[in-house]
C-alpha positions as CSV (number, residue, x, y, z in Angstrom):
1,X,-47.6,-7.8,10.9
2,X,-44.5,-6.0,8.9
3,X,-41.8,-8.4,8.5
4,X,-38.2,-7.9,8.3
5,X,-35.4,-9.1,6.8
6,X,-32.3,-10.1,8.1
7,X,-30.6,-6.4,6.8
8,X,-33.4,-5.2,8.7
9,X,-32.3,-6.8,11.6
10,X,-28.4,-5.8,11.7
11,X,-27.2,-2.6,13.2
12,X,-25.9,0.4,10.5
13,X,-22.7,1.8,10.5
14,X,-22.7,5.2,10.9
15,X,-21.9,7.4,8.2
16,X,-19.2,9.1,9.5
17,X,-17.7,6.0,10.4
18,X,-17.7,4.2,6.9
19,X,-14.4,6.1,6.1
20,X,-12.0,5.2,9.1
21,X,-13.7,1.4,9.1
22,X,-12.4,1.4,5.2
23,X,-9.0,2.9,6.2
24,X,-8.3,0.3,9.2
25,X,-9.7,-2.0,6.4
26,X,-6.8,-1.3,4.1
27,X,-4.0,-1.6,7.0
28,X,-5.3,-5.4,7.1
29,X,-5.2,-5.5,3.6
30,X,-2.1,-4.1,2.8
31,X,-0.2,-6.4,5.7
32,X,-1.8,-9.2,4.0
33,X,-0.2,-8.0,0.7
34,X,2.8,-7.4,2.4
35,X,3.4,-11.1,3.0
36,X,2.5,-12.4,0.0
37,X,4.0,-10.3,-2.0
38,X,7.7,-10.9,0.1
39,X,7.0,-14.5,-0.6
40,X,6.7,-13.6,-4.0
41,X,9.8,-11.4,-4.9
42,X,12.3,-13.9,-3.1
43,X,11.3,-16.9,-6.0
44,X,10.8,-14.5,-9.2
45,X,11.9,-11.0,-8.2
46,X,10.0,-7.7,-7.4
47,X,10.0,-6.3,-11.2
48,X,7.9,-9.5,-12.4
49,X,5.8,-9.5,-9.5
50,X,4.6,-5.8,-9.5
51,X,3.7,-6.8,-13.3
52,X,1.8,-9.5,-12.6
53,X,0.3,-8.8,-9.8
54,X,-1.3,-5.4,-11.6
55,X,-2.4,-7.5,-14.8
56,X,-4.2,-9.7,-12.3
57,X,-5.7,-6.7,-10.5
58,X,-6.7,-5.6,-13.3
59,X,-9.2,-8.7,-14.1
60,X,-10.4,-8.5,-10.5
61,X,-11.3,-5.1,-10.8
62,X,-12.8,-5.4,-14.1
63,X,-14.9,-8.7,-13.0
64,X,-16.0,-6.0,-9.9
65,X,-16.6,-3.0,-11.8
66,X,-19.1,-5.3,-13.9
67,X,-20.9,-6.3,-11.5
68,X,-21.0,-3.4,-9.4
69,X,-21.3,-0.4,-12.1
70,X,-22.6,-2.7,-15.4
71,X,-19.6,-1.6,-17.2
72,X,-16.2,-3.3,-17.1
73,X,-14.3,-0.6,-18.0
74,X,-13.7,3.0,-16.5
75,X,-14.9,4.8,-19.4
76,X,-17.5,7.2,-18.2
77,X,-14.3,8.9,-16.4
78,X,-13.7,12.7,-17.2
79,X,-10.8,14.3,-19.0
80,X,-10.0,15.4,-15.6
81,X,-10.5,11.8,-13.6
82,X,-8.5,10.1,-16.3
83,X,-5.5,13.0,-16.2
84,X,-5.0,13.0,-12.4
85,X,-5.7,9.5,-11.6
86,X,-3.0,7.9,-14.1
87,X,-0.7,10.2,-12.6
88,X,-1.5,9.0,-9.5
89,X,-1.0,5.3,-10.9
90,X,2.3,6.2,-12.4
91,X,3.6,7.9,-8.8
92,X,1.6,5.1,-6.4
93,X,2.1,1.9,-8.5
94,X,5.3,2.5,-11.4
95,X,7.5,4.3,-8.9
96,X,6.3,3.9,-5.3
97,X,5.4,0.2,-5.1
98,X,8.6,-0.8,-7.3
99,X,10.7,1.0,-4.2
100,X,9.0,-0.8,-2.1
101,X,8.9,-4.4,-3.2
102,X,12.9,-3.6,-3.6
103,X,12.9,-3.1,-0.3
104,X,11.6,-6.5,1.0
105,X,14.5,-7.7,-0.5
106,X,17.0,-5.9,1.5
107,X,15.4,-5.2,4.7
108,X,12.6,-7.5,4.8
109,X,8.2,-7.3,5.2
110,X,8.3,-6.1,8.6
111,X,10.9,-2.9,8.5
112,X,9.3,-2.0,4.6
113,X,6.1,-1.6,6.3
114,X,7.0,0.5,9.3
115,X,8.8,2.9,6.5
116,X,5.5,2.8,5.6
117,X,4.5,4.8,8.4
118,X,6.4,8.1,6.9
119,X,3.4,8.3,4.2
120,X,1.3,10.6,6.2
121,X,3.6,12.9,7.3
122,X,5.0,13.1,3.9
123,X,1.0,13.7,3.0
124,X,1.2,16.5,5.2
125,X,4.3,17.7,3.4
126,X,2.8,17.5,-0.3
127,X,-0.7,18.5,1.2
128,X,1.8,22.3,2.4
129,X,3.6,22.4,-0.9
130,X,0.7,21.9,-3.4
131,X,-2.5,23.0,-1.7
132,X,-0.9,25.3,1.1
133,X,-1.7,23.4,4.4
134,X,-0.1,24.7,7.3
135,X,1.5,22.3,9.7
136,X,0.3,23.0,13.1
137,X,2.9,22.3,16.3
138,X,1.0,19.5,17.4
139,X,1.0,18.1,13.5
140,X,5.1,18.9,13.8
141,X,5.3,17.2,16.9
142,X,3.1,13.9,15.5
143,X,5.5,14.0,12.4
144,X,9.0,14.0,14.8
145,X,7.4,11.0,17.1
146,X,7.0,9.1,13.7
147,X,10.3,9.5,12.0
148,X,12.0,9.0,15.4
149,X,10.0,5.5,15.9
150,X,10.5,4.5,12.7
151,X,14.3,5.0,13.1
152,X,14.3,3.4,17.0
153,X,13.2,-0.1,15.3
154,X,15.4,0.7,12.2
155,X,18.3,0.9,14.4
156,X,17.5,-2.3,16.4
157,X,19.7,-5.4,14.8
158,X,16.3,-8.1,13.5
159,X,17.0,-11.3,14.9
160,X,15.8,-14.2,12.1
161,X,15.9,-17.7,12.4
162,X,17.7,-19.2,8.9
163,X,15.7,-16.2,6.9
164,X,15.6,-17.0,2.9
165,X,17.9,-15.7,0.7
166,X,16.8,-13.5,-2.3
167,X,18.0,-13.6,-6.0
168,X,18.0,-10.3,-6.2
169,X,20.0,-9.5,-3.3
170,X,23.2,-11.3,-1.2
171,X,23.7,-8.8,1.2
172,X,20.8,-7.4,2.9
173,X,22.4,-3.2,2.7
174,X,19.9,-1.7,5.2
175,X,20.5,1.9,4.1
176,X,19.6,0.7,0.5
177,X,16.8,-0.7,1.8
178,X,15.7,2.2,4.0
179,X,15.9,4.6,1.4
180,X,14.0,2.2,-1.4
181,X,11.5,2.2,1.6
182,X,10.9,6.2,1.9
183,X,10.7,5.8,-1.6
184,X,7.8,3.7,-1.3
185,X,6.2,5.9,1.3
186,X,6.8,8.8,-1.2
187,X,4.9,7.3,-3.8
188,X,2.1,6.5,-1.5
189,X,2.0,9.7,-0.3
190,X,2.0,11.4,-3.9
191,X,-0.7,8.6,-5.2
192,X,-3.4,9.4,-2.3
193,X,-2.8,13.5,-2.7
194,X,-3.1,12.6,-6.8
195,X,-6.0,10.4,-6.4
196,X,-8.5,12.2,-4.1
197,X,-7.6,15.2,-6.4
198,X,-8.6,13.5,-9.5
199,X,-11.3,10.8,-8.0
200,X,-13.8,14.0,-6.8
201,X,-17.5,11.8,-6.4
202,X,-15.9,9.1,-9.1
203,X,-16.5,5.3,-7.7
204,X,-13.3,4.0,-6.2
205,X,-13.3,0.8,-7.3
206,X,-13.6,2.6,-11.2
207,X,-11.0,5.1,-9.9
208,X,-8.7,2.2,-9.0
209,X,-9.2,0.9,-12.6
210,X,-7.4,3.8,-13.9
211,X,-4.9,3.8,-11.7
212,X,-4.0,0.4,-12.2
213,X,-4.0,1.0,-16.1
214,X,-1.2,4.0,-16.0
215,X,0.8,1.2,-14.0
216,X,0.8,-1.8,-16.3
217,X,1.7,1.0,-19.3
218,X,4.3,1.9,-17.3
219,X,6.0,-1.6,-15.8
220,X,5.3,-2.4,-20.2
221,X,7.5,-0.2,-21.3
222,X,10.2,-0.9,-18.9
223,X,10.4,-4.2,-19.1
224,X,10.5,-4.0,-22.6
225,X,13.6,-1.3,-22.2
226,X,15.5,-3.8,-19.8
227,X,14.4,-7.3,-21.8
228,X,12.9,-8.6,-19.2
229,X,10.1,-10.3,-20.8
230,X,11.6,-13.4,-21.1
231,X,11.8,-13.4,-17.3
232,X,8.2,-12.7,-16.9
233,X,7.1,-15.7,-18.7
234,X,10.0,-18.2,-17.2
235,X,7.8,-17.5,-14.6
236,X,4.5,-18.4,-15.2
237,X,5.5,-21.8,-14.8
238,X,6.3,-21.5,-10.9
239,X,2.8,-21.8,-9.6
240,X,4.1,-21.2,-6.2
241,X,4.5,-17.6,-7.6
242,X,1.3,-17.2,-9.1
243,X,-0.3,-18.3,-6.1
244,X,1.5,-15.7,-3.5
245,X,1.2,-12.4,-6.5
246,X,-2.3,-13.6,-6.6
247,X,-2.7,-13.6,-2.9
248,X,-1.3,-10.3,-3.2
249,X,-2.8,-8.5,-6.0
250,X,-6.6,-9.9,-4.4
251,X,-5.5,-7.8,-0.5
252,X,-3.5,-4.8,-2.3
253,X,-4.2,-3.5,-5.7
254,X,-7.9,-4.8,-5.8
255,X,-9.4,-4.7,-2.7
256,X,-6.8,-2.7,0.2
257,X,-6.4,0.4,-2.8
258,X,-10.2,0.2,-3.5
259,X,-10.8,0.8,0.3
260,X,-7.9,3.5,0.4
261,X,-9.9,5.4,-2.2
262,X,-13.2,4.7,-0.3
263,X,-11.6,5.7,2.7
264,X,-10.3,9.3,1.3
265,X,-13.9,10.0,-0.5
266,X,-15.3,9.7,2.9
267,X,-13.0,10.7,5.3
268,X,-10.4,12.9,6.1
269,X,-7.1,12.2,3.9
270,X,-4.8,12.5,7.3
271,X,-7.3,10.9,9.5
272,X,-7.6,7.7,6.8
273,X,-3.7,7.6,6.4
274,X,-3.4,7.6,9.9
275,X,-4.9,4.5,10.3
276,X,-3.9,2.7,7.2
277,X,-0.4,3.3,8.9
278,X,-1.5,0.5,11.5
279,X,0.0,-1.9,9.0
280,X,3.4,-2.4,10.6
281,X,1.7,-3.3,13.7
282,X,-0.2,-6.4,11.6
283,X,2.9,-7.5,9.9
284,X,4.6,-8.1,13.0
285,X,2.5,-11.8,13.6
286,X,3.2,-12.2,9.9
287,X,6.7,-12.4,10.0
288,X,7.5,-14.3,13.2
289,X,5.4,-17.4,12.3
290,X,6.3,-17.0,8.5
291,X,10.2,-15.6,8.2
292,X,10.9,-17.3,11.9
293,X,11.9,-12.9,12.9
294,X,12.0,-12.3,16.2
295,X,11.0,-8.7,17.1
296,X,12.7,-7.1,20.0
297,X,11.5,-4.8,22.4
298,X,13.4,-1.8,20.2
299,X,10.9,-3.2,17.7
300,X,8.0,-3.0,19.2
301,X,8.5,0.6,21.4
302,X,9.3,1.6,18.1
303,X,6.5,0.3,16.2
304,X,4.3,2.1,19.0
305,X,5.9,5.4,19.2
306,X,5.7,5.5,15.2
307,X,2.0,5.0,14.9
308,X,1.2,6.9,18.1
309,X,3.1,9.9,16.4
310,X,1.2,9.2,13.2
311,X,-2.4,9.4,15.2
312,X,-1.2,12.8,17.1
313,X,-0.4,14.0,13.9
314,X,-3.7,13.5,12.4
315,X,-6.1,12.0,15.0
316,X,-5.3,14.7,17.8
């Protein structure tokens, strides 16, 4: 009698499903990230943590490549690979996550991810301008329910219950924060075009490893041109810190940014955004059992009409 194993005994995932089960994957990342990383930034501020939590990636995705590929470093990557994907890094991680760790500060987890949500249309936009895509009217009509969701739970006051104050902040200026939050969708927007144009049939994880590079060369040399150095290692001592960027850099730059690069190799790039922009919708628990923030129905009609234009835009 043949005998099978246990794999032989568990259903496969379709092929054609591997992509959007990575991309939904990444939404749950990224809102895990979200957290931790807003618990990091309010102890030792958003420039230290997006260095850190990159050096730490880093060694996760090195330990991973190892084992995975034999090799702990990316360098059977082409000329072309290397080119594309560090600019990628440089737009995704240097400029795009910097906004958007800035952001938490001013207008918290929840709101910074649902700005989130204006990365695929802004896809679609870069998608027109640099390989000639033509916005259909349903595609118009997805990107107009988006922005107008996104500005429906902007516009509704947050209700928080003794929220914690940041040192980098003492106000709370939402229109700083907004725009530091279109910033960050920007930059992820201009990272996922970059990548899947440089990553071709690379290995993600290996293509994430290069990305990740072109960020800590970046966050070096300006935190060298603002001194901040000494800041960065007055830090290390608050294990509190460590323990939230590590949380962080395990659920983003390791593993959710792997899966976003799985999930483009596989899948369409609209189709995967689309779904990675379910991640307001998995901060919302987040941040009313962690921050005490108590989402209105504004909020939440918001939060749905935002992602709902999001999957007309792509899914429909």
């Amino acid at each position: 009698m043949r005998r099978r194993g246990i794999a032989g005994k568990l259903p496969r995932v379709p092929t054609q499903l591997t992509g959007p089960l990575a991309a939904l994957g990444t939404a749950g990342c990224w809102a895990a990230s979200t957290l931790a990383f807003d618990a990091a930034c309010q102890r030792i501020g958003s420039l230290t943590v997006n260095m850190l939590r990159l050096v730490i990636a880093f060694v996760l995705l090195a330990a991973a490549c190892q084992l995975l590929r034999g090799r702990a470093l990316p360098l059977d990557a082409s000329a072309h690979a290397w080119l594309w994907l560090a600019l990628s890094g440089l737009v995704g991680f240097a400029f795009g996550d910097l906004c958007l760790l800035r952001a938490y500060a001013f207008i918290g987890p929840r709101l910074s991810a649902l700005m989130m949500s204006l990365a695929p249309p802004m896809t679609a936009a870069i998608g027109w301008l640099l390989l000639g895509e033509r916005l259909s009217p349903r595609q118009l009509l997805g990107m107009a329910l988006t922005v107008g969701g996104i500005a429906v739970a902007i516009l509704e006051r947050p209700r928080t219950e003794a929220a914690p104050a940041s040192p980098e902040t003492s106000g709370g200026h939402r229109v700083a924060g907004v725009a530091l939050g279109a910033g960050g969708a920007l930059g992820q927007a201009g990272g996922l075009v970059l990548s899947k144009l440089g990553m071709g049939s690379y290995d993600p994880v290996a293509a994430t490893q290069v990305r990740v590079l072109a960020g800590i060369a970046a966050y070096v040399v300006l935190l060298f041109a603002l001194g901040w150095w000494p800041r960065v290692q007055a830090s290390l001592g608050d294990r509190a810190a460590l323990g939230w960027t590590s949380a962080g850099a395990f659920f983003g730059p390791f593993l959710g940014v792997s899966l976003s690069l799985f999930a483009v190799q596989r899948t369409l790039a609209g189709v995967a955004a689309s779904l990675m922009a379910t991640t307001p919708i998995l901060v919302i628990p987040g941040v009313v059992l962690l921050r005490g923030e108590r989402v209105g129905w504004g909020g939440l009609a918001g939060t749905a009409v935002a992602v709902g234009g999001v999957a007309l835009l792509f899914l429909g």
